[in-house]
N, C-alpha and C positions, 0 to 999 in steps of 0.2 A: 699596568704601569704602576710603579711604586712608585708616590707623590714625594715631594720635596721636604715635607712637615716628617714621614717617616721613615727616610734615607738620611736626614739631620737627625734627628730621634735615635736614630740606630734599630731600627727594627726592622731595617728591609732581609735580616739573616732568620729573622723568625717567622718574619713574612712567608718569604722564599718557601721555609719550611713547613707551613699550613699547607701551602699550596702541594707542594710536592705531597705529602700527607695525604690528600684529598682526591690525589689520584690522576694529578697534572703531569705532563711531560713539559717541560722547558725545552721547548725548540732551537729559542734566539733568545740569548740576553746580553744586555751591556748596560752598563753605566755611564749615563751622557748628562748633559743639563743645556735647557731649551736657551733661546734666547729669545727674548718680548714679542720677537715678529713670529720665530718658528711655532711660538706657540699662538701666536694668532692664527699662524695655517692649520694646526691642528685645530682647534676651536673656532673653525672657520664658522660655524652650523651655529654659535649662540653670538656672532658677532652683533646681532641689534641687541640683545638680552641688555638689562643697566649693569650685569654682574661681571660682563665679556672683560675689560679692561682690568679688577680686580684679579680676575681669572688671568688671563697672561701675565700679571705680575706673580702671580703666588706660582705659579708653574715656571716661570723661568728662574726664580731666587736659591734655584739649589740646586742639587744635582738629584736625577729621576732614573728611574729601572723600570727602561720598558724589559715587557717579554713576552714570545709569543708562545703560546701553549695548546695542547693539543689533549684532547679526549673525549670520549663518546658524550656529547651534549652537554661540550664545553661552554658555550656560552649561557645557560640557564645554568647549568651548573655552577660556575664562577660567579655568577651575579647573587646566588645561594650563600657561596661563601665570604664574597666580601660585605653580605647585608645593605640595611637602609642608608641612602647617602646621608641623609643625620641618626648620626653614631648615638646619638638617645633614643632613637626608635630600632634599632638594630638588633637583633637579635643574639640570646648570648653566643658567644664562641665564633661569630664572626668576626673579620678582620679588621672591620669598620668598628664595631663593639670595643675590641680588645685594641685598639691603634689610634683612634682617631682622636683628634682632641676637637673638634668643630664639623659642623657642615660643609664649611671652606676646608679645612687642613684635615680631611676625610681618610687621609692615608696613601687609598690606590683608588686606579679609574680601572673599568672594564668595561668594554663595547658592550651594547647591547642588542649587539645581531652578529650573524656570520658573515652577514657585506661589508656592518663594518668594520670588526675585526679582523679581516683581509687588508681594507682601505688603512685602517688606523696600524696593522702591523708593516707591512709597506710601506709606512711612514716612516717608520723607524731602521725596518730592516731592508739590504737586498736579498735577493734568495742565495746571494755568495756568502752570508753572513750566517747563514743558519745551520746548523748542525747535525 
């Protein structure tokens, strides 16, 4: 999902195009923007966290690009390309490196397993929705 800091930013078109680059299929994609609660349902998992509430505000304040993608050991693989969630330890030529302006406005999210990049794609998408 392309985060709200880089669909404002303008850089979910170069996003997009890392990814594709790297050897992603784009399944499902759209352009939506969450609202306070929807994104509390997504971030259901850090609700005791003290960051959960800053967290559903910065996600709901813009418009976000989920998408669902596909290929051979996609989920290690994408966690590769988007780097460390703070963009000053991130590796060059990741997305995180090249996009993010903070630890909070990181850019993009990516699950960090195949359960839950299922659960977290199903969130967004129906299977009528996908391509």
């Amino acid at each position: 999902m392309i985060k709200p800091d880089a669909v404002i930013g303008a850089n979910s078109g170069a996003i997009t195009k890392l990814i594709e680059e790297a050897g992603f299929r784009i399944v499902a994609i759209k352009k939506t923007q969450l609202t306070v609660s929807k994104a509390g349902e997504f971030y259901a998992v850090h609700k005791e966290r003290p960051f959960y509430a800053d967290l559903c505000n910065y996600m709901s304040s813009g418009p976000i690009i989920p998408m669902i993608l596909e290929k051979e050991n996609a989920v290690e693989d994408f966690r590769k390309l988007i780097g460390a969630t703070d963009p000053k330890k991130a590796a060059d030529g990741t997305i995180r490196k090249l996009f993010a302006t903070s630890i909070e406005a990181n850019a993009i999210h990516g699950s960090d397993s195949d359960e839950n990049a299922a659960i977290e794609g199903s969130f967004f998408f129906s299977s009528l929705e996908r391509f």
